[in-house]
C-alpha positions as CSV (number, residue, x, y, z in Angstrom):
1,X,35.4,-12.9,-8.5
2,X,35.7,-9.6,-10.4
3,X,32.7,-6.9,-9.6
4,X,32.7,-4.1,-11.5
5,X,32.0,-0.5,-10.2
6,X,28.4,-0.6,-12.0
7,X,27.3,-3.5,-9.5
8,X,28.7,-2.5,-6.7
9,X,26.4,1.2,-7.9
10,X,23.2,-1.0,-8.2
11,X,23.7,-2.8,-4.5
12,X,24.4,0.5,-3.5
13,X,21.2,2.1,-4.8
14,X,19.2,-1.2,-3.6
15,X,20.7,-0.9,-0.3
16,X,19.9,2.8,-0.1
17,X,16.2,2.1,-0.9
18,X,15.7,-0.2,1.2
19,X,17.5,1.6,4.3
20,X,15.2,4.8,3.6
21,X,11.9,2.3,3.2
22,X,12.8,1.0,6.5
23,X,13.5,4.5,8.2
24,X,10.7,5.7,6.8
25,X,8.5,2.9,8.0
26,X,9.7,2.8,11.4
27,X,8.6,6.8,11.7
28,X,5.3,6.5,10.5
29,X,4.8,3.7,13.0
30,X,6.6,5.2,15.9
31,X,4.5,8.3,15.3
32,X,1.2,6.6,14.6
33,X,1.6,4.7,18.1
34,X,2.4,7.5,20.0
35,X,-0.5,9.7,18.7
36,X,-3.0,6.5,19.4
37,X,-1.2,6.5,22.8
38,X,-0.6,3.0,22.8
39,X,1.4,2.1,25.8
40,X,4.6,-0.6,25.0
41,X,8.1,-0.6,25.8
42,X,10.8,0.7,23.6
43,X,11.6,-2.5,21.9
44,X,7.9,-3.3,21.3
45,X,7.6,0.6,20.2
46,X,10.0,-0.3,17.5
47,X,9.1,-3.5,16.6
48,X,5.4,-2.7,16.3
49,X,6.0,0.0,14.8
50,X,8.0,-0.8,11.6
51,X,5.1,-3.0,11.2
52,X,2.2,-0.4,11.3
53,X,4.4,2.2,9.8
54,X,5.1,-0.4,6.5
55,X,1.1,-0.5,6.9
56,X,0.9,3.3,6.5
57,X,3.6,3.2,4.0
58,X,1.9,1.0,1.9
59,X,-1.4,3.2,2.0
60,X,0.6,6.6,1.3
61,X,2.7,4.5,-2.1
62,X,-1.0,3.5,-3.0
63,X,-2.0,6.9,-3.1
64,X,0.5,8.1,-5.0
65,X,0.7,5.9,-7.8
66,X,-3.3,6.1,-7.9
67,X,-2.8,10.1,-8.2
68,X,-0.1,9.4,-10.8
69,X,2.4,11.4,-9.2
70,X,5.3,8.4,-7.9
71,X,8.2,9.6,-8.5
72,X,11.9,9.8,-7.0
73,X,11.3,12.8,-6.0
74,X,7.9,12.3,-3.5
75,X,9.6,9.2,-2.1
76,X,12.7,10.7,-1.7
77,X,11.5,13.5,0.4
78,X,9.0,11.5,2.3
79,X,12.6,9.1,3.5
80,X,14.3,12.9,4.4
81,X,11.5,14.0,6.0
82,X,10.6,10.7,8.2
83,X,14.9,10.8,9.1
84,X,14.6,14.3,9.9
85,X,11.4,14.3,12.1
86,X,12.5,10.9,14.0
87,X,15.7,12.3,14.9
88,X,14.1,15.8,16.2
89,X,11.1,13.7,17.9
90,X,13.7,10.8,18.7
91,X,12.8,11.4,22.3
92,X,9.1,11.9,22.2
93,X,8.9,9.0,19.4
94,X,10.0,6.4,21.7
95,X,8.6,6.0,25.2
96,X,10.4,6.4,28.3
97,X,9.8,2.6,29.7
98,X,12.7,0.3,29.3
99,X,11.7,-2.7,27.4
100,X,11.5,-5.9,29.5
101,X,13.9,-7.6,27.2
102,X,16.8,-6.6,29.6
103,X,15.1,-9.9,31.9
104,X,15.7,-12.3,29.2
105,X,18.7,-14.6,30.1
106,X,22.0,-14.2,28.0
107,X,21.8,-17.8,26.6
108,X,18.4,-17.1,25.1
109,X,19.1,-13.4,23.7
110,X,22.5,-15.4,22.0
111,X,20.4,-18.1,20.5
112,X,17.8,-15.4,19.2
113,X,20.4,-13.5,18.1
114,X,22.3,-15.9,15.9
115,X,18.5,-17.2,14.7
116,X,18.5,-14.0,13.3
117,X,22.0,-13.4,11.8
118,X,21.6,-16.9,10.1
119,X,18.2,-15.9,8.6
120,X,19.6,-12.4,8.1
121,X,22.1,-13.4,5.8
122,X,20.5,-15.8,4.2
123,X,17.3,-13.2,3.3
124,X,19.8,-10.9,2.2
125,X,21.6,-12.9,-0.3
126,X,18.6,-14.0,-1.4
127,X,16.9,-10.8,-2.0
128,X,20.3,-9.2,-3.5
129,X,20.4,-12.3,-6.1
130,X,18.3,-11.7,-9.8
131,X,15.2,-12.7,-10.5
132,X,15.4,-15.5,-12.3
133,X,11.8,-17.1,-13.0
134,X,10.0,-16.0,-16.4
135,X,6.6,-15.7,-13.9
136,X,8.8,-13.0,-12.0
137,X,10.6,-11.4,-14.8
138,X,7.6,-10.9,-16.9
139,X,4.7,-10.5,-14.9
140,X,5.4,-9.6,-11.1
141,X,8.4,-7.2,-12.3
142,X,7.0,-6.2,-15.5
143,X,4.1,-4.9,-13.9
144,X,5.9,-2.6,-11.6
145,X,8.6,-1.7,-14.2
146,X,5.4,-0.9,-15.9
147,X,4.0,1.4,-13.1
148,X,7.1,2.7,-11.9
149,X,7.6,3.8,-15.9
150,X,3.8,5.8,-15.7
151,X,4.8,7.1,-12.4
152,X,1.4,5.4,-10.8
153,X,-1.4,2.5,-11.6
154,X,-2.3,2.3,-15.3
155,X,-4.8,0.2,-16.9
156,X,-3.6,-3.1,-18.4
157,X,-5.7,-5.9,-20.0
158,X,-3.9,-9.2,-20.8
159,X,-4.4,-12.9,-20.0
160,X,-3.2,-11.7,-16.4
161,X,-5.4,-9.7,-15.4
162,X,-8.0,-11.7,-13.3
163,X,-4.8,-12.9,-11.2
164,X,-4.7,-11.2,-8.0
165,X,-0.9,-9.3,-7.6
166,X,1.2,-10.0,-5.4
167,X,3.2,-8.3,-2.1
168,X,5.7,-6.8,-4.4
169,X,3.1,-4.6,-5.8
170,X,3.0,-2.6,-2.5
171,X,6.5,-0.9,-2.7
């Protein structure tokens, strides 16, 4: 099949997003960790800490839009600023303990490993393909097309409105 040069832009730009959402995530949780002092191995470090940094994430895109004031710029800089301080704290981030993973037996790290790359790929393809639903085109998309064009939260009132949002609304 024939992609053009403006798709291949869009994946590009998605891909970039979604690599500097990621970075930035993994940062803020590495870094909230390690001031808390939790103690875990550097697998677990990372792990566990994509997952409280998307928590911190979330909180920080939150307060943004509520202040009015998302735009590429803020988000932009918080990704270069999150790569830049994990690689100059890179060794202070992650804790010196090996993770125990290296005790796991070959056959089970391959059959995690291919769990992953078969879930991987399908997740990816999924989340690459268009939305297609008019309940995701119009009201889970058009809401944060709606933000995203106020740069934060605005006010709306329509027969939606008592619905709670959903997860998408986060980033």
């Amino acid at each position: 099949s024939h992609v053009t040069l403006q798709t291949k832009m869009v994946v590009f730009w998605i891909l970039l997003g979604w690599i500097a959402c990621v970075v930035t995530a993994i940062a803020l949780g590495l870094l909230l960790l390690r001031l808390l002092r939790v103690s875990l191995g550097r697998l677990e470090a990372i792990c566990l800490g994509f997952v409280a940094g998307s928590a911190v994430l979330s909180c920080a895109v939150f307060a943004v839009a509520a202040l009015g004031i998302a735009r590429k710029g803020v988000f932009l800089s918080w990704s270069v600023l999150a790569l830049a301080a994990s690689l100059y704290f890179w060794r202070w981030l992650l804790p010196a303990v090996p993770s125990p993973g290296a005790r796991i037996a070959i056959g089970w790290k391959l059959l995690f490993a291919a769990a992953i790359l078969a879930y991987g790929n399908l997740y990816f393809h999924q989340a690459l393909s268009p939305e297609m639903s008019s309940d995701g085109m119009m009201y889970h998309l058009g809401l944060v097309n709606l933000f995203n064009r106020a740069h934060g939260l605005v006010r709306y009132v329509d027969i939606y409105t008592g619905f709670p949002d959903g997860v998408e609304m986060l980033y």
